[in-house]
PDB file of the backbone (N, CA, C, O) and the ligand in Angstrom, with CONECT records:
HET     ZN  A 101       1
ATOM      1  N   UNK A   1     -33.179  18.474  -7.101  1.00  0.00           N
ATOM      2  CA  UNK A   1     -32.127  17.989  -7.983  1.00  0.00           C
ATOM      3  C   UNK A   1     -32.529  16.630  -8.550  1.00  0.00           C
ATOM      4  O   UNK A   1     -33.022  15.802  -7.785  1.00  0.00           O
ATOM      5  N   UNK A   2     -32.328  16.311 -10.010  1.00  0.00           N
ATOM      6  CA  UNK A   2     -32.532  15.287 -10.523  1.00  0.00           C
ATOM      7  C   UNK A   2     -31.657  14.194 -10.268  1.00  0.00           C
ATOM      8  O   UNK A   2     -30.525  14.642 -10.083  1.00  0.00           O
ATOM      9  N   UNK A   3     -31.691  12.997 -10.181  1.00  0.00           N
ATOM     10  CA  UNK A   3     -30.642  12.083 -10.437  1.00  0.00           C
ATOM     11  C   UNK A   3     -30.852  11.555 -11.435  1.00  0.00           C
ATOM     12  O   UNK A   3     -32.065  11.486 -11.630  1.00  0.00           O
ATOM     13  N   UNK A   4     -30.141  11.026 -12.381  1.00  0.00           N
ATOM     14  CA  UNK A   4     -30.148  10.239 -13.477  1.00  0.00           C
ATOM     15  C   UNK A   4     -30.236   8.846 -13.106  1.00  0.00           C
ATOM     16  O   UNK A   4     -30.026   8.475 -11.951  1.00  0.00           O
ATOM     17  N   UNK A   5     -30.598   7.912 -14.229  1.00  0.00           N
ATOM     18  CA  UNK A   5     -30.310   6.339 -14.185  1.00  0.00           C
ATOM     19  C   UNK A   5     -29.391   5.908 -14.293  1.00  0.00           C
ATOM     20  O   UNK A   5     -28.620   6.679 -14.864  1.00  0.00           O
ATOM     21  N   UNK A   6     -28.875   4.801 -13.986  1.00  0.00           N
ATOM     22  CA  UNK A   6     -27.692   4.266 -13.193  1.00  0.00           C
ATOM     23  C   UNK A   6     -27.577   3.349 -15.485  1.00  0.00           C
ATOM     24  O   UNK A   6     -28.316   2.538 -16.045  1.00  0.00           O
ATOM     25  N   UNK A   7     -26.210   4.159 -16.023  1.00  0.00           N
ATOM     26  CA  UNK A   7     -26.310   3.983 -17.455  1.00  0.00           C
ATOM     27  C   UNK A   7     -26.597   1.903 -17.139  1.00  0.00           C
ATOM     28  O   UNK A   7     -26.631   1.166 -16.153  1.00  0.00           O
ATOM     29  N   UNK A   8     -26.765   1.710 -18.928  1.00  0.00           N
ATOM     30  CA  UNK A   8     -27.532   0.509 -19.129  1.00  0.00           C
ATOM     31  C   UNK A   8     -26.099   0.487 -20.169  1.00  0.00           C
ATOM     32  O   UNK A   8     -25.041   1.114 -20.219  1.00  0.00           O
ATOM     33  N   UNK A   9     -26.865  -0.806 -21.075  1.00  0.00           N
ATOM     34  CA  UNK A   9     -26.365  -1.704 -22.184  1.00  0.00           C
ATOM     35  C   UNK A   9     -26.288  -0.434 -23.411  1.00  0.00           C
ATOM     36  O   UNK A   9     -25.329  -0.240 -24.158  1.00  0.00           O
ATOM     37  N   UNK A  10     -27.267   0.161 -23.386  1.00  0.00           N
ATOM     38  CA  UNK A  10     -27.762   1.046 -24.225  1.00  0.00           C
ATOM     39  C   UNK A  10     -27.511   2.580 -24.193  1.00  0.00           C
ATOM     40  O   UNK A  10     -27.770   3.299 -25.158  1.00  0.00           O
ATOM     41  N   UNK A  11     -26.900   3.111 -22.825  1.00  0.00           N
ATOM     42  CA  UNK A  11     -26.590   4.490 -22.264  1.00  0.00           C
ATOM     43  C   UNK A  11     -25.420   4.731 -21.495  1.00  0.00           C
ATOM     44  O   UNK A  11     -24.846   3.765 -20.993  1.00  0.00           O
ATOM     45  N   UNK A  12     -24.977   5.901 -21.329  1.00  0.00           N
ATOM     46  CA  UNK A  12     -23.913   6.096 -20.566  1.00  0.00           C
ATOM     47  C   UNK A  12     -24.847   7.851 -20.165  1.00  0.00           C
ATOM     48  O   UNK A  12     -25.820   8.435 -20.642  1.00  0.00           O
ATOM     49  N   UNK A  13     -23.642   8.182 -18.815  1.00  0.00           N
ATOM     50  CA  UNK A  13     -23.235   9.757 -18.221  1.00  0.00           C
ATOM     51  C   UNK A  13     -22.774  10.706 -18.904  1.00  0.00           C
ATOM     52  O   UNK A  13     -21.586  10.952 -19.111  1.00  0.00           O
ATOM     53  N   UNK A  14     -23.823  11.349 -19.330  1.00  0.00           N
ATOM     54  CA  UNK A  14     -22.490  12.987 -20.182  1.00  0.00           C
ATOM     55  C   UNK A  14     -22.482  14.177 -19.091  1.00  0.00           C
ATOM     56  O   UNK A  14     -23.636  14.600 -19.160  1.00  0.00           O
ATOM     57  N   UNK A  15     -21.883  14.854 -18.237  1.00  0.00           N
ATOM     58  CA  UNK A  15     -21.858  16.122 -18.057  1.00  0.00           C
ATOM     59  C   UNK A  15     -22.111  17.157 -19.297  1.00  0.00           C
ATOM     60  O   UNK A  15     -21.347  17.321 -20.248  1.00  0.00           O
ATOM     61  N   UNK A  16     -23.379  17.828 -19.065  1.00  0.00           N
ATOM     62  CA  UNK A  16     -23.605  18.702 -19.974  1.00  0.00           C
ATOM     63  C   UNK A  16     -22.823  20.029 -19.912  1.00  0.00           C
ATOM     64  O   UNK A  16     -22.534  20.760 -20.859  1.00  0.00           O
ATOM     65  N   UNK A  17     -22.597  20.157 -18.877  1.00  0.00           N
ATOM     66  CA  UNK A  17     -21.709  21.718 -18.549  1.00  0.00           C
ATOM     67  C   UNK A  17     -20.424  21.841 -19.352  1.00  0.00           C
ATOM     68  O   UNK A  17     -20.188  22.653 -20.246  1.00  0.00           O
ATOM     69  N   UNK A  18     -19.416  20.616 -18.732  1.00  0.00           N
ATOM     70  CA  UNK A  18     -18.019  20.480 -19.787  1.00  0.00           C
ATOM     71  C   UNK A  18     -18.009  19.222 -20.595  1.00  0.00           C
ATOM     72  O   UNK A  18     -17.116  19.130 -21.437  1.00  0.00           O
ATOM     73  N   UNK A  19     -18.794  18.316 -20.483  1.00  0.00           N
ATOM     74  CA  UNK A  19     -18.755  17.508 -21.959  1.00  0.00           C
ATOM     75  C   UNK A  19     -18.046  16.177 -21.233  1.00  0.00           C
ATOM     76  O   UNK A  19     -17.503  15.309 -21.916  1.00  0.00           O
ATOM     77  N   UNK A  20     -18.099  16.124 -20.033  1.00  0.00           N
ATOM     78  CA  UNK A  20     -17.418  14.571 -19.476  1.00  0.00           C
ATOM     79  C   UNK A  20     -18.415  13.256 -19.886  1.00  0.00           C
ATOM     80  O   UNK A  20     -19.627  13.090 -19.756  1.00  0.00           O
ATOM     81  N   UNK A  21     -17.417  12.462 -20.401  1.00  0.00           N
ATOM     82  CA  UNK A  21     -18.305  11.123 -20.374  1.00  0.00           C
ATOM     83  C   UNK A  21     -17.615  10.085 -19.652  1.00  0.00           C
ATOM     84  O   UNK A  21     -18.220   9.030 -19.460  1.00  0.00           O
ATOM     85  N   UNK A  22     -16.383  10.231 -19.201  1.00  0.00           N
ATOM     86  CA  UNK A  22     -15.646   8.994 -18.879  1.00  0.00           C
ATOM     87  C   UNK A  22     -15.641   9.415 -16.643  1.00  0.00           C
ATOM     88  O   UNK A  22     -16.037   8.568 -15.841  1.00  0.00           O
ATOM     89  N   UNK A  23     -15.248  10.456 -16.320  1.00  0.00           N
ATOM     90  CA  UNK A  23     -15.428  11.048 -15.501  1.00  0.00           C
ATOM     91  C   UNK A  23     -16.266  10.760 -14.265  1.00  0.00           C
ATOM     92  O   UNK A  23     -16.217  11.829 -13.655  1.00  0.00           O
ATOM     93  N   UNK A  24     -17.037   9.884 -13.524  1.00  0.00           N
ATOM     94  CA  UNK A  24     -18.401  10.555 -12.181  1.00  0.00           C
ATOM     95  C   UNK A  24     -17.631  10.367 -10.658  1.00  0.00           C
ATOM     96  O   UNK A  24     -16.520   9.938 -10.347  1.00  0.00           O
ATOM     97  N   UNK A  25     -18.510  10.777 -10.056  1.00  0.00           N
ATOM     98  CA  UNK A  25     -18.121  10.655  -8.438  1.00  0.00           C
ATOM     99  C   UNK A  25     -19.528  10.052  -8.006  1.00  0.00           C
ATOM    100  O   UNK A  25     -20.375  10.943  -8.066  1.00  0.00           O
ATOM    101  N   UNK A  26     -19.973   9.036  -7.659  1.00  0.00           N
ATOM    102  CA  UNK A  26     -20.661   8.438  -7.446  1.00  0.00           C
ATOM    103  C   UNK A  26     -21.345   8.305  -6.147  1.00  0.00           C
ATOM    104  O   UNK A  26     -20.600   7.586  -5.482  1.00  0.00           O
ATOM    105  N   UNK A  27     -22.401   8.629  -5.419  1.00  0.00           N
ATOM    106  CA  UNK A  27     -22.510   8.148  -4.202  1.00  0.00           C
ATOM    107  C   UNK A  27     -23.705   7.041  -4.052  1.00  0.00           C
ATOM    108  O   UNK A  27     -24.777   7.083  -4.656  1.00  0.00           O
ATOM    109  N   UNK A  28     -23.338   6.160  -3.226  1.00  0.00           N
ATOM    110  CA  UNK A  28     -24.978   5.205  -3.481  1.00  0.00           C
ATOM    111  C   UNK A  28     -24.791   4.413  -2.094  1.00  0.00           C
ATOM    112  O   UNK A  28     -23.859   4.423  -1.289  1.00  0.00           O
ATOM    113  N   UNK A  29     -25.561   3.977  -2.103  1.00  0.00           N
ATOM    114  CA  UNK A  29     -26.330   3.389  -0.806  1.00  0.00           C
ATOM    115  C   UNK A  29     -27.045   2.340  -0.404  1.00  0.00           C
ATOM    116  O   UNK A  29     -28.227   2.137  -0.682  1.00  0.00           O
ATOM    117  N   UNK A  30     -26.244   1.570   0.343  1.00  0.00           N
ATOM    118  CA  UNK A  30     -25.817  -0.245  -0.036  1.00  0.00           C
ATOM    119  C   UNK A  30     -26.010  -0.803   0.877  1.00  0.00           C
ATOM    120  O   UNK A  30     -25.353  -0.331   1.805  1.00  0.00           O
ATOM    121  N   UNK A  31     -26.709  -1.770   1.206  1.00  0.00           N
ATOM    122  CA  UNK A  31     -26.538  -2.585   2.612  1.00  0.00           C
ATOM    123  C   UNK A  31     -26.657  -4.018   1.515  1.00  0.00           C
ATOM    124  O   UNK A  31     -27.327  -4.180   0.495  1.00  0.00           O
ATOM    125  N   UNK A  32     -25.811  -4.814   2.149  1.00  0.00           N
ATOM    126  CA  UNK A  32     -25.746  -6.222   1.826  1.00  0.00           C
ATOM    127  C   UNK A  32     -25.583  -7.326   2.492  1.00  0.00           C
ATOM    128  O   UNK A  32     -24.716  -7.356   3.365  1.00  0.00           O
ATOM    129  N   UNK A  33     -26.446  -8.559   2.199  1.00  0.00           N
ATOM    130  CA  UNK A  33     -26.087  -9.606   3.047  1.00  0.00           C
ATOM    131  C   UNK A  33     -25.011 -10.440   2.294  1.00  0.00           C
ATOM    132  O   UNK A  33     -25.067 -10.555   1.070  1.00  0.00           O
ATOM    133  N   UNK A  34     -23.678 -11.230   3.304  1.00  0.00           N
ATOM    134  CA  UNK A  34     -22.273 -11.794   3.173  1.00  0.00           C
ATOM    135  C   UNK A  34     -22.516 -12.599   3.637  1.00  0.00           C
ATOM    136  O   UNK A  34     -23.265 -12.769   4.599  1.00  0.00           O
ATOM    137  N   UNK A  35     -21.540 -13.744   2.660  1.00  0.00           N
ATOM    138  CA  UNK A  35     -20.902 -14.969   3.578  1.00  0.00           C
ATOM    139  C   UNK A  35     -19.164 -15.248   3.505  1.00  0.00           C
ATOM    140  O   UNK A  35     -18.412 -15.864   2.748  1.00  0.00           O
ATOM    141  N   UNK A  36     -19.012 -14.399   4.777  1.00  0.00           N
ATOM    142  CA  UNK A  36     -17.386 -14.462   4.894  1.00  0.00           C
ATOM    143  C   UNK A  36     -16.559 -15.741   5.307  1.00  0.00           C
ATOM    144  O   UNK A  36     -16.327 -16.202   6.425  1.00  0.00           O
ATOM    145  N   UNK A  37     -16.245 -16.104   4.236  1.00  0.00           N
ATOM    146  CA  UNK A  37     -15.004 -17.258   4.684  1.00  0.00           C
ATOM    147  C   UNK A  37     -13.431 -16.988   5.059  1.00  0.00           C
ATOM    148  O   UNK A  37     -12.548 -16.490   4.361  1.00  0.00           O
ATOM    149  N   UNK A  38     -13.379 -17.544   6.548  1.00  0.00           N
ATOM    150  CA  UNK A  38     -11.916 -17.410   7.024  1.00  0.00           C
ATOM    151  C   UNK A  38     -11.496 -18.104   7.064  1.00  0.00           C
ATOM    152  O   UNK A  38     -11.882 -19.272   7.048  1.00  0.00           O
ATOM    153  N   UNK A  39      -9.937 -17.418   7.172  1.00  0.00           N
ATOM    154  CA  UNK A  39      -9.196 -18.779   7.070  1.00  0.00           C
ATOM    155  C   UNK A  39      -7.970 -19.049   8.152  1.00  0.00           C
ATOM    156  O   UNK A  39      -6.979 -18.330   8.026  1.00  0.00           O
ATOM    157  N   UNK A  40      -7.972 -19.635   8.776  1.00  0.00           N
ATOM    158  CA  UNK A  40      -7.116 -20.251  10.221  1.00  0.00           C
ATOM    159  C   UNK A  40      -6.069 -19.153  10.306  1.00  0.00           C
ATOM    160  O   UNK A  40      -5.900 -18.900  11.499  1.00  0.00           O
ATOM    161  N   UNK A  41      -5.312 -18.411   9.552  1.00  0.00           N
ATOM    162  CA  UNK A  41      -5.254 -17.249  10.395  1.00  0.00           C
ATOM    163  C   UNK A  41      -6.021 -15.810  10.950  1.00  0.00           C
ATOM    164  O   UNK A  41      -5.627 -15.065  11.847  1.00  0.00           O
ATOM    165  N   UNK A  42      -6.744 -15.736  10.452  1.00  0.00           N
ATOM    166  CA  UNK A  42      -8.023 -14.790  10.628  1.00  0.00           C
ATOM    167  C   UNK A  42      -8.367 -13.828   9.429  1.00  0.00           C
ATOM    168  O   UNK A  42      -9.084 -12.832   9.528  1.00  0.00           O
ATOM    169  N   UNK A  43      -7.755 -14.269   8.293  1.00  0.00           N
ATOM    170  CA  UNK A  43      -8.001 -13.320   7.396  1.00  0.00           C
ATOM    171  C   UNK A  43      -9.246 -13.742   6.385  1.00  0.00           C
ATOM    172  O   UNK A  43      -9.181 -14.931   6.071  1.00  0.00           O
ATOM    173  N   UNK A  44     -10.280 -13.082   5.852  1.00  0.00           N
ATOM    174  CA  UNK A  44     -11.178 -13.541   5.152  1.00  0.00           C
ATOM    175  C   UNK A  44     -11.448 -12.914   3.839  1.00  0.00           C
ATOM    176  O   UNK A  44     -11.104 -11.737   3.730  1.00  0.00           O
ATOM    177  N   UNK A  45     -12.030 -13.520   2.769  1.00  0.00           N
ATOM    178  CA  UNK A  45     -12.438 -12.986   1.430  1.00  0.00           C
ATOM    179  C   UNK A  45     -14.300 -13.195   1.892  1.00  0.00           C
ATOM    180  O   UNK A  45     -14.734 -13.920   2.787  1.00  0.00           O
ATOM    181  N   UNK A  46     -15.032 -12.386   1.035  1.00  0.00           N
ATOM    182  CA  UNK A  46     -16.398 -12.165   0.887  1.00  0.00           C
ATOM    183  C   UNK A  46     -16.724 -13.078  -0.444  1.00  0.00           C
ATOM    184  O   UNK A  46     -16.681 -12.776  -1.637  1.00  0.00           O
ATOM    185  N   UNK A  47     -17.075 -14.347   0.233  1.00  0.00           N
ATOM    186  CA  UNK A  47     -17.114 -15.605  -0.785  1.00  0.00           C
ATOM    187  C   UNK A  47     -19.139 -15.563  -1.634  1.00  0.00           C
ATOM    188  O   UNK A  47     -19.518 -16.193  -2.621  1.00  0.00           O
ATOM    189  N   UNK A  48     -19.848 -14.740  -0.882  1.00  0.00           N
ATOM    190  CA  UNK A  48     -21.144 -14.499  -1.292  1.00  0.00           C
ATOM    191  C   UNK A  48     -21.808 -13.036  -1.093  1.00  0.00           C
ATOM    192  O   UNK A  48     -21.653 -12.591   0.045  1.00  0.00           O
ATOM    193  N   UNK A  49     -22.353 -12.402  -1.781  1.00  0.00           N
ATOM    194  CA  UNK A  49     -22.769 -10.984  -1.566  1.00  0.00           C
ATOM    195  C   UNK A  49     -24.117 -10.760  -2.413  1.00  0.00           C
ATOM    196  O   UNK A  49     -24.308 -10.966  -3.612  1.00  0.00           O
ATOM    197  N   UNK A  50     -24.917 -10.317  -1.514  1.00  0.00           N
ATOM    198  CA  UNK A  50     -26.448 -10.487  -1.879  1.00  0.00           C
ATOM    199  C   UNK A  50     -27.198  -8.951  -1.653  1.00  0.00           C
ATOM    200  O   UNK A  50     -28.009  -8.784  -0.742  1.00  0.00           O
ATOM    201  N   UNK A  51     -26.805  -7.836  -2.626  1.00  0.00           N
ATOM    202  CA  UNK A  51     -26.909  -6.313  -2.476  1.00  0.00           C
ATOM    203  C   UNK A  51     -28.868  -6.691  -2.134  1.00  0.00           C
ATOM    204  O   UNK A  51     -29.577  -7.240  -2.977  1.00  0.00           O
ATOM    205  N   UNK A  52     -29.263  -6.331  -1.045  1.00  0.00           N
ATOM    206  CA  UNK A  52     -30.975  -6.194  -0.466  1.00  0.00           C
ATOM    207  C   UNK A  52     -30.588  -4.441  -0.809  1.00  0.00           C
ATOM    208  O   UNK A  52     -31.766  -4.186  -1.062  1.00  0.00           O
ATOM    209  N   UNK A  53     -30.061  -3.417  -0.960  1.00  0.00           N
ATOM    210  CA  UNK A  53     -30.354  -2.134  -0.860  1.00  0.00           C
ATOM    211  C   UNK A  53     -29.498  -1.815  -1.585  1.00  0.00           C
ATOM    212  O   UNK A  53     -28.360  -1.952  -1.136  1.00  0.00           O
ATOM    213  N   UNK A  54     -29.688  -1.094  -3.423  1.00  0.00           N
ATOM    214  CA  UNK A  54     -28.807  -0.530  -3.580  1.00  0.00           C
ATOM    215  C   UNK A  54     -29.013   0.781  -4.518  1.00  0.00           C
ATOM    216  O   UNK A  54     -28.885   0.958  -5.729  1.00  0.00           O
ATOM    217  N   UNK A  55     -29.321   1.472  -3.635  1.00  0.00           N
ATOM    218  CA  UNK A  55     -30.030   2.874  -4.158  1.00  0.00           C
ATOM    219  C   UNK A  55     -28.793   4.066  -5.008  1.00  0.00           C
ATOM    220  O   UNK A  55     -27.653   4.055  -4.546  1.00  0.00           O
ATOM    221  N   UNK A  56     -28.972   4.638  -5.722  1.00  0.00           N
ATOM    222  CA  UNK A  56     -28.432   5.539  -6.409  1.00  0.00           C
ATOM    223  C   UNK A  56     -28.728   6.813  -5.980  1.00  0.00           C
ATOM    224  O   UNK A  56     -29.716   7.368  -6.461  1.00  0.00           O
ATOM    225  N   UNK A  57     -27.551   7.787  -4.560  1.00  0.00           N
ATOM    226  CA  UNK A  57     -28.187   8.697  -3.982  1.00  0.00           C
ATOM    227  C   UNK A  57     -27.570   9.956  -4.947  1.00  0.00           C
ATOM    228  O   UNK A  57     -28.407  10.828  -5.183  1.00  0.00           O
ATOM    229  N   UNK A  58     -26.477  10.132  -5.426  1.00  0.00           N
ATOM    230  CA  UNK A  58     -25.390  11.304  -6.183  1.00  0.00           C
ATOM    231  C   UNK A  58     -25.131  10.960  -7.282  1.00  0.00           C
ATOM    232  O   UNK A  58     -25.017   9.742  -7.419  1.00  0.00           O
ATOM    233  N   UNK A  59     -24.951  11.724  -8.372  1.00  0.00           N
ATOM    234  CA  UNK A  59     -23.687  11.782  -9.782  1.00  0.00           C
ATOM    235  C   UNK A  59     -23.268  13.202 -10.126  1.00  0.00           C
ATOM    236  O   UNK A  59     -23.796  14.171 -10.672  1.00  0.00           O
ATOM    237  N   UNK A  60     -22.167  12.932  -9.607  1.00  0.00           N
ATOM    238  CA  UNK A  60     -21.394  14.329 -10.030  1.00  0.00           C
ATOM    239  C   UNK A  60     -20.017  13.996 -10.971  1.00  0.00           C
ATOM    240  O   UNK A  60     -19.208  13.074 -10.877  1.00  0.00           O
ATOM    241  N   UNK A  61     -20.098  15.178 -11.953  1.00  0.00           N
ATOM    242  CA  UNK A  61     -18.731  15.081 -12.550  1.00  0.00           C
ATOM    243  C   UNK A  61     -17.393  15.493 -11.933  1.00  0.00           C
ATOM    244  O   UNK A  61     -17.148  16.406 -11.144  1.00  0.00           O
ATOM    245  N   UNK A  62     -16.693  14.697 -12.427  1.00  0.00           N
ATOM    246  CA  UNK A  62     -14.970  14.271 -11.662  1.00  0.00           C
ATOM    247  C   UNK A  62     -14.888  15.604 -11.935  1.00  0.00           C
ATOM    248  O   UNK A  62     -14.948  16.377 -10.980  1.00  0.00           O
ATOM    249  N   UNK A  63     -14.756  16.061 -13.107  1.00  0.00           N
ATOM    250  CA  UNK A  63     -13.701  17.762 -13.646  1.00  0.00           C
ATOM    251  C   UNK A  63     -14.240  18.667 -13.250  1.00  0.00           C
ATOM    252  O   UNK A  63     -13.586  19.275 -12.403  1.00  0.00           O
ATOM    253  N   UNK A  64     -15.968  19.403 -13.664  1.00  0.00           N
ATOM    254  CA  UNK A  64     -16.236  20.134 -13.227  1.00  0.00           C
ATOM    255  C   UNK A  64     -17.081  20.531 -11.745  1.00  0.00           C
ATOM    256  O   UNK A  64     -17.171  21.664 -11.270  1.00  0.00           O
ATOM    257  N   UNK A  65     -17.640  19.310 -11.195  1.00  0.00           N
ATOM    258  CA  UNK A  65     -18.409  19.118  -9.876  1.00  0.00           C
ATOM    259  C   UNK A  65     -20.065  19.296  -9.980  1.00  0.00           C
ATOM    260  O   UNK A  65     -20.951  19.321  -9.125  1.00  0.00           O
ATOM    261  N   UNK A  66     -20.059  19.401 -11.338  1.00  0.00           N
ATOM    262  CA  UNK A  66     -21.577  19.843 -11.536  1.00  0.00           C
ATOM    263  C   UNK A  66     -22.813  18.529 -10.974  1.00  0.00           C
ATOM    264  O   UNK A  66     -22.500  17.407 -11.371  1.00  0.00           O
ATOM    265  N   UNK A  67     -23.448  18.560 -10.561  1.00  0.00           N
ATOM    266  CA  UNK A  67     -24.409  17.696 -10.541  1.00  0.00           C
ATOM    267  C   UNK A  67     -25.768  17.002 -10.769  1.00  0.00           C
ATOM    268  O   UNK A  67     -26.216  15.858 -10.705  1.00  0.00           O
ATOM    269  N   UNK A  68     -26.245  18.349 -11.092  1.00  0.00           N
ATOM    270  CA  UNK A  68     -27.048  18.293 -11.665  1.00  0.00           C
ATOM    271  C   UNK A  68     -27.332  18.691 -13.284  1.00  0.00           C
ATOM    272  O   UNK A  68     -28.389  18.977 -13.848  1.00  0.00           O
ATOM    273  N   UNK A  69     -26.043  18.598 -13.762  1.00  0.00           N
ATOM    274  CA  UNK A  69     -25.635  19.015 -15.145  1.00  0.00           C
ATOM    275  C   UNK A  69     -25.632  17.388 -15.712  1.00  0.00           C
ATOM    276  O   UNK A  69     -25.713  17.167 -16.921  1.00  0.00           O
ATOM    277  N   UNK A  70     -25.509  16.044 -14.499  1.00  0.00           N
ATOM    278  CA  UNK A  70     -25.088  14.962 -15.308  1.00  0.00           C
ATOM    279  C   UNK A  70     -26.518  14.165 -16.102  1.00  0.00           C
ATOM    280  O   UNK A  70     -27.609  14.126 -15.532  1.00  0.00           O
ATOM    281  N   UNK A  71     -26.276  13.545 -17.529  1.00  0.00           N
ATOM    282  CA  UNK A  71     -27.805  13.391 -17.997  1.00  0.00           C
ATOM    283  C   UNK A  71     -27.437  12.096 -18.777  1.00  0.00           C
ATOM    284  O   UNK A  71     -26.529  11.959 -19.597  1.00  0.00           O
ATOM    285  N   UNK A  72     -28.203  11.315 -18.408  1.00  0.00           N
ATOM    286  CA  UNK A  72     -28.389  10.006 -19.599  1.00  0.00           C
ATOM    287  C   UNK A  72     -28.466  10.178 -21.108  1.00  0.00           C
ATOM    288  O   UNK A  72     -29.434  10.791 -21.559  1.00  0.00           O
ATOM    289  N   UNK A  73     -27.635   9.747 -21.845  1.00  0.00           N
ATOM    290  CA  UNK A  73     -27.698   9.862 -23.345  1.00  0.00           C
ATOM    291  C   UNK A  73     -27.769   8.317 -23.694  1.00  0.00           C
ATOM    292  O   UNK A  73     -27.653   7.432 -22.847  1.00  0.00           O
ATOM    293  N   UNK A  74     -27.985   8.093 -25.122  1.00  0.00           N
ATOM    294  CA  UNK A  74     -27.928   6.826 -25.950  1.00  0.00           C
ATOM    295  C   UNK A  74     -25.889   7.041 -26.411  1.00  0.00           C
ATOM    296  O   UNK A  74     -25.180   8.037 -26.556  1.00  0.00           O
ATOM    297  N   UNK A  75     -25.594   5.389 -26.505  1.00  0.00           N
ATOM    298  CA  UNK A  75     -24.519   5.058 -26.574  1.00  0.00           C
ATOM    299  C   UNK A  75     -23.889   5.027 -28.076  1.00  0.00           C
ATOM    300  O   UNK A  75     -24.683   4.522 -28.870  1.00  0.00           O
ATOM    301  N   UNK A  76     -22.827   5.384 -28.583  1.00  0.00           N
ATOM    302  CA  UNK A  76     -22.825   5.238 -29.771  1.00  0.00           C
ATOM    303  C   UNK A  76     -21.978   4.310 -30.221  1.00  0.00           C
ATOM    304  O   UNK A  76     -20.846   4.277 -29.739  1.00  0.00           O
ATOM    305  N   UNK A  77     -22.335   3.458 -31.146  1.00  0.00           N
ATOM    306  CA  UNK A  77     -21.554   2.134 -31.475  1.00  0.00           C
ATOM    307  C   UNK A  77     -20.270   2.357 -31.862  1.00  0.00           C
ATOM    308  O   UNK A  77     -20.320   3.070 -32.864  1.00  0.00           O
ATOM    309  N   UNK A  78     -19.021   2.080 -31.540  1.00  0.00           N
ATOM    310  CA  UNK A  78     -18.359   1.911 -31.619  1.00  0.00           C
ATOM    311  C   UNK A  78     -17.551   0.696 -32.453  1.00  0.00           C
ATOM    312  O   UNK A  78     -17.389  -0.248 -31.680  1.00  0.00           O
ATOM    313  N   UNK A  79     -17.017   0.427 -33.722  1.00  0.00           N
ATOM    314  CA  UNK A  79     -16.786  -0.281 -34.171  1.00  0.00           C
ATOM    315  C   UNK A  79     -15.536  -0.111 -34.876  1.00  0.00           C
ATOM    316  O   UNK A  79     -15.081  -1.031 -35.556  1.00  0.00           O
TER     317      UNK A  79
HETATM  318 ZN    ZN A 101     -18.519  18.466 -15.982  1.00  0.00          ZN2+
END
């Protein structure tokens, strides 16, 4: 099974099967280094995040489930 590229400035996701462009289910694969700041009651926000791993493992379409139907196209200007 192919995976596609993760779209750019220049591209987006079409499902070729039913024609989705707005649509994916995404799976990917992430490890990151944090710097969690707490705060005197114990609750914290993720004040720094530094993705070391962030691989693109799935793209499937939301409507029809296809996955290997999903394909990089060029973007069309919108104006
Ligand atoms: Zn589809």
């Amino acid at each position: 099974m192919t995976i596609p590229n993760i779209p750019d400035a220049q591209s987006r996701w079409r499902c070729t099967r039913c024609g989705n462009l707005t649509r994916f289910d995404v799976i990917r694969e992430q490890r990151a280094n944090e710097f969690w700041h707490f705060d005197l009651a114990g609750n914290h926000i993720v004040e720094d995040q530094e993705l070391v791993i962030d691989e693109l493992k799935d793209v499937r379409c939301r409507w029809c489930g296809a996955g290997a139907a999903v394909e990089l196209i060029a973007r069309i200007d919108e104006e």
